[in-house]
PyMOL Python script that loads the backbone (N, CA, C, O; Angstrom):
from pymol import cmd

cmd.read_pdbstr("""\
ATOM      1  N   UNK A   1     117.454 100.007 101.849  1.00  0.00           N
ATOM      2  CA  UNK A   1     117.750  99.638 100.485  1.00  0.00           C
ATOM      3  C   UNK A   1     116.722  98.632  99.952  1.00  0.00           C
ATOM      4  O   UNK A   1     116.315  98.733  98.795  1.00  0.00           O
ATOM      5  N   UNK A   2     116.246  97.550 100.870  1.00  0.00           N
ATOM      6  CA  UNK A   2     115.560  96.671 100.562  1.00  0.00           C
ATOM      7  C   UNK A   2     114.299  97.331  99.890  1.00  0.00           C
ATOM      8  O   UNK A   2     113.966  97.035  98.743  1.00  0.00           O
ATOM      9  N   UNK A   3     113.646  98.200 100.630  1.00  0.00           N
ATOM     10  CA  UNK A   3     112.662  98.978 100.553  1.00  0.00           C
ATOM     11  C   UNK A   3     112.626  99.647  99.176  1.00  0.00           C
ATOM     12  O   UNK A   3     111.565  99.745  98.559  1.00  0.00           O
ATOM     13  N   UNK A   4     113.897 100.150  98.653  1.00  0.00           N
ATOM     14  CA  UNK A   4     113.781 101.046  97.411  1.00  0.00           C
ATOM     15  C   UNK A   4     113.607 100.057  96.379  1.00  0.00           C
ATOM     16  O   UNK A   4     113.004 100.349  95.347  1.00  0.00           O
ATOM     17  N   UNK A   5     114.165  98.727  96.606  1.00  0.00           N
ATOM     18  CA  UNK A   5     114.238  97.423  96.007  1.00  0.00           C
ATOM     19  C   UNK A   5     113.111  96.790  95.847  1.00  0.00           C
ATOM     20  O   UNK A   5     113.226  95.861  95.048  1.00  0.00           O
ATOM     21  N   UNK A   6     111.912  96.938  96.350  1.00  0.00           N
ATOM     22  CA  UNK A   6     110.615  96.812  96.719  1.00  0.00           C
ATOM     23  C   UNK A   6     109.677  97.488  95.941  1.00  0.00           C
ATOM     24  O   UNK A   6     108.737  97.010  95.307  1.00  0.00           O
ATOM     25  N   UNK A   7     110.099  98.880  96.075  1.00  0.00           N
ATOM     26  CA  UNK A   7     109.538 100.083  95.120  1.00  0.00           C
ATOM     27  C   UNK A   7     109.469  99.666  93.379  1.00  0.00           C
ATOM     28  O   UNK A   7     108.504  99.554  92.623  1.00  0.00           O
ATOM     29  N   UNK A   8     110.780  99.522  93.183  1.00  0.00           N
ATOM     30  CA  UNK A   8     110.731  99.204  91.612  1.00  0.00           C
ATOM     31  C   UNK A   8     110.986  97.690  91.076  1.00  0.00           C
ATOM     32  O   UNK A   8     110.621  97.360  89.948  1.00  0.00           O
ATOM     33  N   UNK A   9     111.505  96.978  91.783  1.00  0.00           N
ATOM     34  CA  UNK A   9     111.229  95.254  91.520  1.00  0.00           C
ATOM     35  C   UNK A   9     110.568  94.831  93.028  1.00  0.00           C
ATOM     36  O   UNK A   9     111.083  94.774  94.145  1.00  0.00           O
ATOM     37  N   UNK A  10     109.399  94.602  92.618  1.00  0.00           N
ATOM     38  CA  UNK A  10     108.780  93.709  93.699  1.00  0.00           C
ATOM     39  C   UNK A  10     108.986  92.569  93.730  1.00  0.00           C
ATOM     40  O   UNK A  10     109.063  92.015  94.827  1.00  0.00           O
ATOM     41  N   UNK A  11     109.154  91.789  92.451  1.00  0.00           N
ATOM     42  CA  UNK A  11     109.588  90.085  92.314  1.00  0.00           C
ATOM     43  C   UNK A  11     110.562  90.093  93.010  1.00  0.00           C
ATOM     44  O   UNK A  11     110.472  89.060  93.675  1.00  0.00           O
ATOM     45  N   UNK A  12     111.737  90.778  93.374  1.00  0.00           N
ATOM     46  CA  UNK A  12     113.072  90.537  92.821  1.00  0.00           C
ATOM     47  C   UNK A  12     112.974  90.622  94.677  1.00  0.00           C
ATOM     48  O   UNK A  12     113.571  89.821  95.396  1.00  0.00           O
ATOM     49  N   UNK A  13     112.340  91.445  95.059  1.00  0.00           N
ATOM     50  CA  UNK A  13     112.513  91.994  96.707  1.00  0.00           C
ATOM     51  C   UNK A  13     111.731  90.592  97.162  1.00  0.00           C
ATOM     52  O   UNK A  13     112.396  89.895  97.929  1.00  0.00           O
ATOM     53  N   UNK A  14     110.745  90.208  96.892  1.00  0.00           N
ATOM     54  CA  UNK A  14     110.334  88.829  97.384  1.00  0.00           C
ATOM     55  C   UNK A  14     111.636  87.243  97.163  1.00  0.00           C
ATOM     56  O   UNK A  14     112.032  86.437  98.005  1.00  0.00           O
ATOM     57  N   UNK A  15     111.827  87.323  96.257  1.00  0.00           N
ATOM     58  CA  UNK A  15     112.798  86.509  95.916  1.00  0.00           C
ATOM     59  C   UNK A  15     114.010  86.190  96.547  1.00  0.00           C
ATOM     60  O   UNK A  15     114.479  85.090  96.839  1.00  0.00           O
ATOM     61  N   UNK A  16     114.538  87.575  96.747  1.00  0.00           N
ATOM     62  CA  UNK A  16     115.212  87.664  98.121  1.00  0.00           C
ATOM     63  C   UNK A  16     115.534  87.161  99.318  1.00  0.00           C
ATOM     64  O   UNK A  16     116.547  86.552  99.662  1.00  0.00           O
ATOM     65  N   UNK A  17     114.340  87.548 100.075  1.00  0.00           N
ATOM     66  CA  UNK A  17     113.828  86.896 100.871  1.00  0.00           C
ATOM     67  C   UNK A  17     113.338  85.435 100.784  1.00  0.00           C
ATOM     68  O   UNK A  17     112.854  85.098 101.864  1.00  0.00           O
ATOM     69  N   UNK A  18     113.301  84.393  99.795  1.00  0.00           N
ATOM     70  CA  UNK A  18     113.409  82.825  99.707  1.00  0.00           C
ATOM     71  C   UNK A  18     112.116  82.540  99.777  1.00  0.00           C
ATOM     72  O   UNK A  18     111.596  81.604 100.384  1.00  0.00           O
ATOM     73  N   UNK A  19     111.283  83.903  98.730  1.00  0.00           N
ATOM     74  CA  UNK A  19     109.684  83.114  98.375  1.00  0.00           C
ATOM     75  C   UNK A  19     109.909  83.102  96.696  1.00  0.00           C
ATOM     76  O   UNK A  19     109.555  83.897  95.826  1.00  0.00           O
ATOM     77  N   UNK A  20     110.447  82.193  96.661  1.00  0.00           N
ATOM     78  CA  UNK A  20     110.438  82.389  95.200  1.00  0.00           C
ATOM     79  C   UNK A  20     109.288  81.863  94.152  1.00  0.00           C
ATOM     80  O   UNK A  20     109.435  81.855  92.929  1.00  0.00           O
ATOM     81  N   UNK A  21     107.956  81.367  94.953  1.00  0.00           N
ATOM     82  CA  UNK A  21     106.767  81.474  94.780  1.00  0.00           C
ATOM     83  C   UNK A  21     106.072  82.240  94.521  1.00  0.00           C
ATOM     84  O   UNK A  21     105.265  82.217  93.591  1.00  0.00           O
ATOM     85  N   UNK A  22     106.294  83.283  95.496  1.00  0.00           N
ATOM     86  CA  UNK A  22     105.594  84.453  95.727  1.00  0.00           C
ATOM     87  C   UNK A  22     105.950  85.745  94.534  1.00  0.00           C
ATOM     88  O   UNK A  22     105.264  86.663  94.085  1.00  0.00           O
ATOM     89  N   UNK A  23     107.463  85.267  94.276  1.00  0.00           N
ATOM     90  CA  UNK A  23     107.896  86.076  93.659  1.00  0.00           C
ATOM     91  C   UNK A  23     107.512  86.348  91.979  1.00  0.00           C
ATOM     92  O   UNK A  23     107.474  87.385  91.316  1.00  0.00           O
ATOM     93  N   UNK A  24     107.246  84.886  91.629  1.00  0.00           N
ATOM     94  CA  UNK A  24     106.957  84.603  90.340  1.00  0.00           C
ATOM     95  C   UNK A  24     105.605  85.184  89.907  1.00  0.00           C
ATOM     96  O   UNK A  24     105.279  85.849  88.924  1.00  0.00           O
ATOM     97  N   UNK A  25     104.816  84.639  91.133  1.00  0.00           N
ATOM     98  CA  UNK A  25     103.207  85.800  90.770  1.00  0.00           C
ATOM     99  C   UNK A  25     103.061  86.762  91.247  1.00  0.00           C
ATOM    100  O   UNK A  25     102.053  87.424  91.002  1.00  0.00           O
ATOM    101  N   UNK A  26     104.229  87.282  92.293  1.00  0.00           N
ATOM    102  CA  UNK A  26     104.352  89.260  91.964  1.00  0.00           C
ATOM    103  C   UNK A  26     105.063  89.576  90.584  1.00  0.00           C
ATOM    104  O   UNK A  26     104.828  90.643  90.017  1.00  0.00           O
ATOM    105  N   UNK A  27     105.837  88.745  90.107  1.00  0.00           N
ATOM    106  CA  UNK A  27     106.950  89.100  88.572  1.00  0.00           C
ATOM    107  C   UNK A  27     105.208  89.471  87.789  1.00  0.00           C
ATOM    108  O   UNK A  27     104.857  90.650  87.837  1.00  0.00           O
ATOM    109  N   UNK A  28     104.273  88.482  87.147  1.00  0.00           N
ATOM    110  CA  UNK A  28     103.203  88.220  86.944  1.00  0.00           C
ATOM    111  C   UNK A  28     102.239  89.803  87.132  1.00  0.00           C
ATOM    112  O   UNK A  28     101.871  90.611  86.280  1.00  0.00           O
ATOM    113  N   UNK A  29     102.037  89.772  88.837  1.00  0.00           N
ATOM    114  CA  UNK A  29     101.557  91.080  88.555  1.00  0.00           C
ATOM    115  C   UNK A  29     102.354  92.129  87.901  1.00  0.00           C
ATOM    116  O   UNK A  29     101.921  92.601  86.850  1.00  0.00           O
ATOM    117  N   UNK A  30     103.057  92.398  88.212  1.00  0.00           N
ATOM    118  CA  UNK A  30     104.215  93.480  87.856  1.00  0.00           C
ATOM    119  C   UNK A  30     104.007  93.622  86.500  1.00  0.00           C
ATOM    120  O   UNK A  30     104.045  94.764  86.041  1.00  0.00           O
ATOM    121  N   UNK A  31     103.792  92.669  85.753  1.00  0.00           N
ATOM    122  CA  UNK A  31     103.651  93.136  84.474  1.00  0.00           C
ATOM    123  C   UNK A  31     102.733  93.225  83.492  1.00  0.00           C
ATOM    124  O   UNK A  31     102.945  92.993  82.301  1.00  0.00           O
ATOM    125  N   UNK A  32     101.735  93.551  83.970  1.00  0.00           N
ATOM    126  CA  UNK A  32     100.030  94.534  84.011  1.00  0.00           C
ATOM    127  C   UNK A  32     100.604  95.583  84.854  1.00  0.00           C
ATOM    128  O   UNK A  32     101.076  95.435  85.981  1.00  0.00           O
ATOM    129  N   UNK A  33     100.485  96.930  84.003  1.00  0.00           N
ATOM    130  CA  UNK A  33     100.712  98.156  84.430  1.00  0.00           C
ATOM    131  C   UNK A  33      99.352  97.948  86.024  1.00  0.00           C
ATOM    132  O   UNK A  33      99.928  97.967  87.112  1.00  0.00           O
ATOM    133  N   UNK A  34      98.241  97.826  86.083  1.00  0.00           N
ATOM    134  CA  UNK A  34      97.323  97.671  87.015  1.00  0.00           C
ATOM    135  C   UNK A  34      97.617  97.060  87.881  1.00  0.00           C
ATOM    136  O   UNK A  34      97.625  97.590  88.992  1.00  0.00           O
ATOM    137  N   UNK A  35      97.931  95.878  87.743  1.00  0.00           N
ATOM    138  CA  UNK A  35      99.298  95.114  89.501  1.00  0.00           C
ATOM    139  C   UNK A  35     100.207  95.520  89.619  1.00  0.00           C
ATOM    140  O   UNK A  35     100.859  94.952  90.494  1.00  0.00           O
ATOM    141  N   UNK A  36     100.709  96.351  89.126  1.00  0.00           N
ATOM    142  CA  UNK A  36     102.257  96.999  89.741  1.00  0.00           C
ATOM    143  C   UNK A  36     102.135  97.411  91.110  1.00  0.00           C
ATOM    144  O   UNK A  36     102.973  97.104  91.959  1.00  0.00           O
ATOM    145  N   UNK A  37     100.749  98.346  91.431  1.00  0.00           N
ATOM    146  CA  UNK A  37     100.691  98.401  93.213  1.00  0.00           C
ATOM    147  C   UNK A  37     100.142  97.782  94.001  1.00  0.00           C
ATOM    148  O   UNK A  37      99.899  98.348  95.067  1.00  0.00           O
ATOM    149  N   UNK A  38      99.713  96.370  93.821  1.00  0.00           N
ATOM    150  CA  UNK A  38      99.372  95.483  94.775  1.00  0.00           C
ATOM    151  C   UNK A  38     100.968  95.011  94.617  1.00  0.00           C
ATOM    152  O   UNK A  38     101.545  95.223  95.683  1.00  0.00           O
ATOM    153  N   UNK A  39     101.677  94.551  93.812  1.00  0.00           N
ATOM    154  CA  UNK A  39     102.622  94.057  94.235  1.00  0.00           C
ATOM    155  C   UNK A  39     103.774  94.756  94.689  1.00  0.00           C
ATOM    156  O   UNK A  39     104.898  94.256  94.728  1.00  0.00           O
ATOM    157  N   UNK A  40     103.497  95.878  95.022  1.00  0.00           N
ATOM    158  CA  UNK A  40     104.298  96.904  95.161  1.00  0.00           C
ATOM    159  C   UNK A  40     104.061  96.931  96.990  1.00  0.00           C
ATOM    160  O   UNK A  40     105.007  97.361  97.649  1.00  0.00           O
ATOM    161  N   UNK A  41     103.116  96.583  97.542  1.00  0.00           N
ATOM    162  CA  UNK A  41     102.556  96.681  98.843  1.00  0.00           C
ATOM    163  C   UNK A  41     102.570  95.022  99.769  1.00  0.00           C
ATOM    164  O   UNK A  41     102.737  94.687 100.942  1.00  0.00           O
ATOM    165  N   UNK A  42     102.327  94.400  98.621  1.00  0.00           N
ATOM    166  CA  UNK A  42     102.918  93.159  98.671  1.00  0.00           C
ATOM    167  C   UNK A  42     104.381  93.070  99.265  1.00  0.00           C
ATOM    168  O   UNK A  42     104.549  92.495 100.340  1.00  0.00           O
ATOM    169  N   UNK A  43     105.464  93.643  98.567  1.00  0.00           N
ATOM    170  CA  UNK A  43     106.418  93.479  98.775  1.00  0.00           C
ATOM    171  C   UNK A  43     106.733  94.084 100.099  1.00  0.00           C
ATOM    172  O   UNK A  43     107.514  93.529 100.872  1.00  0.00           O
ATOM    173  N   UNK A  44     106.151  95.194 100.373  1.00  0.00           N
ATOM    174  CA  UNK A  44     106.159  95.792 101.514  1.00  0.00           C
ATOM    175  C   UNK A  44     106.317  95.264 102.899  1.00  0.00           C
ATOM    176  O   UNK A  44     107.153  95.323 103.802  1.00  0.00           O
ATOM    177  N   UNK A  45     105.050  94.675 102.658  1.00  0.00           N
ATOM    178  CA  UNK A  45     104.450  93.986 103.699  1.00  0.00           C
ATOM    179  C   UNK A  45     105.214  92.748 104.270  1.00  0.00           C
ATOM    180  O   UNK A  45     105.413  92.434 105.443  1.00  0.00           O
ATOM    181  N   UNK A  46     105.558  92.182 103.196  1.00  0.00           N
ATOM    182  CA  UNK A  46     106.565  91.152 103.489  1.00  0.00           C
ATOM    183  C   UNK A  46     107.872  91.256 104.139  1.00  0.00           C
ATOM    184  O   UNK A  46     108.470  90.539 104.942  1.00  0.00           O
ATOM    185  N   UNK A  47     108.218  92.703 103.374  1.00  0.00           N
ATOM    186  CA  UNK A  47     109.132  93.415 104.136  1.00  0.00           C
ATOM    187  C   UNK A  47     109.007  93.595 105.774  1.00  0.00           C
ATOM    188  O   UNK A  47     109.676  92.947 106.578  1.00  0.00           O
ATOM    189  N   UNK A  48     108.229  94.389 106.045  1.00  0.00           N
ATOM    190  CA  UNK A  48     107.451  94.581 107.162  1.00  0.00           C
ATOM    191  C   UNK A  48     107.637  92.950 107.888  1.00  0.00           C
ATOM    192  O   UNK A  48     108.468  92.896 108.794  1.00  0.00           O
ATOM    193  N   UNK A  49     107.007  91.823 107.576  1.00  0.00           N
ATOM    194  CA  UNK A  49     106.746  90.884 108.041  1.00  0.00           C
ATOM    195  C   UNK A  49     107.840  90.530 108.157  1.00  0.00           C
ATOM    196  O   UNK A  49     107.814  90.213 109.346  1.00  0.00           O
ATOM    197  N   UNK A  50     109.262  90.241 107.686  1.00  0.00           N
ATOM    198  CA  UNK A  50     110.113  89.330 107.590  1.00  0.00           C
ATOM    199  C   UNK A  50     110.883  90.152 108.836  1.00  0.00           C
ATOM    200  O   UNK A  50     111.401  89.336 109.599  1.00  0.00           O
ATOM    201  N   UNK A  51     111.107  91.578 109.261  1.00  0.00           N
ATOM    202  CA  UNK A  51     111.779  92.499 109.750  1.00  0.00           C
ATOM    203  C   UNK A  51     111.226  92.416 111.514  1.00  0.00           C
ATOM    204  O   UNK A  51     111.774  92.834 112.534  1.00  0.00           O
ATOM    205  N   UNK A  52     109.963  91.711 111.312  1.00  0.00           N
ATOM    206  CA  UNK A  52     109.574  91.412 112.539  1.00  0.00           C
ATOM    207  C   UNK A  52     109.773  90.560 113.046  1.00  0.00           C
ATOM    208  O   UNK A  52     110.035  90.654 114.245  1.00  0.00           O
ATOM    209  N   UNK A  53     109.755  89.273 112.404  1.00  0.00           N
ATOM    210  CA  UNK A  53     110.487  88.167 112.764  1.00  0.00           C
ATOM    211  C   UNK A  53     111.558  88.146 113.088  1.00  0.00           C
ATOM    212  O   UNK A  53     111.762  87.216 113.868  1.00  0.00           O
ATOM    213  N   UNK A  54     112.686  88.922 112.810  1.00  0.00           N
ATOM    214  CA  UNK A  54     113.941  89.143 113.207  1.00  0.00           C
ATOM    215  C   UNK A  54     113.935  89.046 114.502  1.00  0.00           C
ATOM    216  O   UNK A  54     114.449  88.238 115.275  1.00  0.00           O
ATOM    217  N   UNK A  55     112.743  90.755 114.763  1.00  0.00           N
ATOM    218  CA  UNK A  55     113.186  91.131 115.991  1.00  0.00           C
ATOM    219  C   UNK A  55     112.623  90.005 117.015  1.00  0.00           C
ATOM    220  O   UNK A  55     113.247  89.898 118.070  1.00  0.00           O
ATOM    221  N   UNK A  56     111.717  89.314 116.850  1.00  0.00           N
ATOM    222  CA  UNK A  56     110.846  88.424 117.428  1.00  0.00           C
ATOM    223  C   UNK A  56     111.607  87.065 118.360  1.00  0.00           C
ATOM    224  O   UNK A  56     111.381  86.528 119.445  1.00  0.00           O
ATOM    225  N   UNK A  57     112.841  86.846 116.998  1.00  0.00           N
ATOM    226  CA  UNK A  57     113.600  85.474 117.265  1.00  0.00           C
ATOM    227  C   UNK A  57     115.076  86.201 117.971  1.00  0.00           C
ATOM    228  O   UNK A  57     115.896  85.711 118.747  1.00  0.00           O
ATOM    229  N   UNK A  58     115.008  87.486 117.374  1.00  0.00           N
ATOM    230  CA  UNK A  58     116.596  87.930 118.848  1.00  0.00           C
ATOM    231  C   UNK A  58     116.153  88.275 120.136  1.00  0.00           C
ATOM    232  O   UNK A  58     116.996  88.248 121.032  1.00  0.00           O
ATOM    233  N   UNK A  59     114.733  88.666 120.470  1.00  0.00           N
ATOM    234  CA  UNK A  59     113.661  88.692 121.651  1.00  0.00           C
ATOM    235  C   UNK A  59     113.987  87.010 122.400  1.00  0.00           C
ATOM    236  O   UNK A  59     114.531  86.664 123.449  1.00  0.00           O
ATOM    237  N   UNK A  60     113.520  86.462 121.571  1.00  0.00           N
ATOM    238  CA  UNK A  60     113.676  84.958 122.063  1.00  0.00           C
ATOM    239  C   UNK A  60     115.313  84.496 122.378  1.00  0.00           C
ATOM    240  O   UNK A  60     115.672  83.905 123.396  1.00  0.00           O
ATOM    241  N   UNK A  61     116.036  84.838 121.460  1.00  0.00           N
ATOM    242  CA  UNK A  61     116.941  84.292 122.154  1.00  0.00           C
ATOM    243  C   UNK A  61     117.464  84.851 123.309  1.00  0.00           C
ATOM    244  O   UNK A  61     118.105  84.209 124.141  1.00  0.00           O
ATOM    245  N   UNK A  62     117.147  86.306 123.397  1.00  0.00           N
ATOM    246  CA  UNK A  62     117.738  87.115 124.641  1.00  0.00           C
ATOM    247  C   UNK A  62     117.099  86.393 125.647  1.00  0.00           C
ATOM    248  O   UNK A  62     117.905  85.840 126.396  1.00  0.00           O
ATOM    249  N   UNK A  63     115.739  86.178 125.962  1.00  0.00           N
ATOM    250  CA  UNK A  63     115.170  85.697 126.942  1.00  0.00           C
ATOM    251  C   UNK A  63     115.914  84.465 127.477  1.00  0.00           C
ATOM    252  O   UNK A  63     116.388  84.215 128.586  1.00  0.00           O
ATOM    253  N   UNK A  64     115.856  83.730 126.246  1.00  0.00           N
ATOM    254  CA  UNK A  64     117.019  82.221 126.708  1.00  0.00           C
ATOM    255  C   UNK A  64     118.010  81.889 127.372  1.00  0.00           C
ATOM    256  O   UNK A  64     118.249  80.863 128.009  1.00  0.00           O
ATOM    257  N   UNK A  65     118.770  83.102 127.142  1.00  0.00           N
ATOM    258  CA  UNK A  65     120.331  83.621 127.836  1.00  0.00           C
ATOM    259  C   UNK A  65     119.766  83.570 129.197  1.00  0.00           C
ATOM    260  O   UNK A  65     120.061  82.682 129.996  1.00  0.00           O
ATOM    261  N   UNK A  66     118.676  84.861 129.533  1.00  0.00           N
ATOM    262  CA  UNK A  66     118.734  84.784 130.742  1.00  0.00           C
ATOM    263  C   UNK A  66     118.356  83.822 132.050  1.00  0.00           C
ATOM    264  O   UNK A  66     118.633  84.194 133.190  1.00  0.00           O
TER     265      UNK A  66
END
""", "prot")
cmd.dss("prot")
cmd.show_as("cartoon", "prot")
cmd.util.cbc("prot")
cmd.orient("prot")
């Protein structure tokens, strides 16, 4: 869902996620028809990035347990 959320608001998918920095100058691109797909990949990526960290820090804690 996040992803489809990404597709057509990129601000809104950064924002989300608690860059609300990031989000304001993807809002920015977004609205120049010409940045719509950097921030469109942008959002992606972040996506991508934030989804790894997940797995990264339940990696870590599993290890801890043991």
């Amino acid at each position: 869902m996040r992803y489809v959320l990404a597709l057509f608001l990129p601000w809104l998918s950064l924002m989300l996620q608690g860059k609300i920095g990031a989000g304001i100058v993807c809002l920015i691109l977004q609205i120049t028809i010409i940045g719509w797909l950097p921030a469109f990949i942008w959002a992606v990526v972040s996506l991508n990035r934030m989804y790894a960290d997940r797995r990264t820090q339940t990696i870590i804690r599993e290890m801890k347990k043991k």
